[in-house]
N, C-alpha and C positions, 0 to 999 in steps of 0.2 A: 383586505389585501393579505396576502399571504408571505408568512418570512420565512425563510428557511434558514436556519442556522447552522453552520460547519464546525463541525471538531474533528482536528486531526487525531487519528490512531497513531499510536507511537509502535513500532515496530522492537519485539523485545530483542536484547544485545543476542542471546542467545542464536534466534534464527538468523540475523545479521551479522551474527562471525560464522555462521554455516553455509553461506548464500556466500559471500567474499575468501571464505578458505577453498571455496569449490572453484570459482571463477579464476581464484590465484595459481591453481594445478593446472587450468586451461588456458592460464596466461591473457585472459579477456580480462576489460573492465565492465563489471556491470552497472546498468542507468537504474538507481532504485526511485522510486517516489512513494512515500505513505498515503494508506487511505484515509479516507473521511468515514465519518459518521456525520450524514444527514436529515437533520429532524425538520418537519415541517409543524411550525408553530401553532398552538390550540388545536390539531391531531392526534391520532393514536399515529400518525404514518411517520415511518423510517427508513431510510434506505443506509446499507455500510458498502462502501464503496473500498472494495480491496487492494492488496499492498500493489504494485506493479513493481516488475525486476523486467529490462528489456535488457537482452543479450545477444551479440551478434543482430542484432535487427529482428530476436523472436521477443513477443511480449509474453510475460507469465504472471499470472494472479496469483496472488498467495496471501490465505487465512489466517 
């Protein structure tokens, strides 16, 4: 059977007061959610699943 285990990526402060000082100029609030890092167990296989920031109803990926 196969497990896949999740770990959240932490988002540094840095780009998260760049991403909210920008949003604050355009008077939006932005929907952040952190990515994962997804390992599939007794694998070499990985997938990272990145940060997502939706603004105004557009989605953006960010590494």
């Amino acid at each position: 059977m196969l497990h896949i285990i999740k770990k959240e990526i932490n988002m540094s402060k840095e780009l998260l007061s760049k991403i909210e000082w920008t949003c604050k100029m355009k008077k939006v609030k932005p929907e952040i959610i952190n990515g994962t890092l997804r390992i599939v167990e007794h694998t070499n296989l990985a997938y990272v699943e990145p940060h997502r920031v939706i603004i105004k109803d557009k989605l953006y990926f960010i590494l």
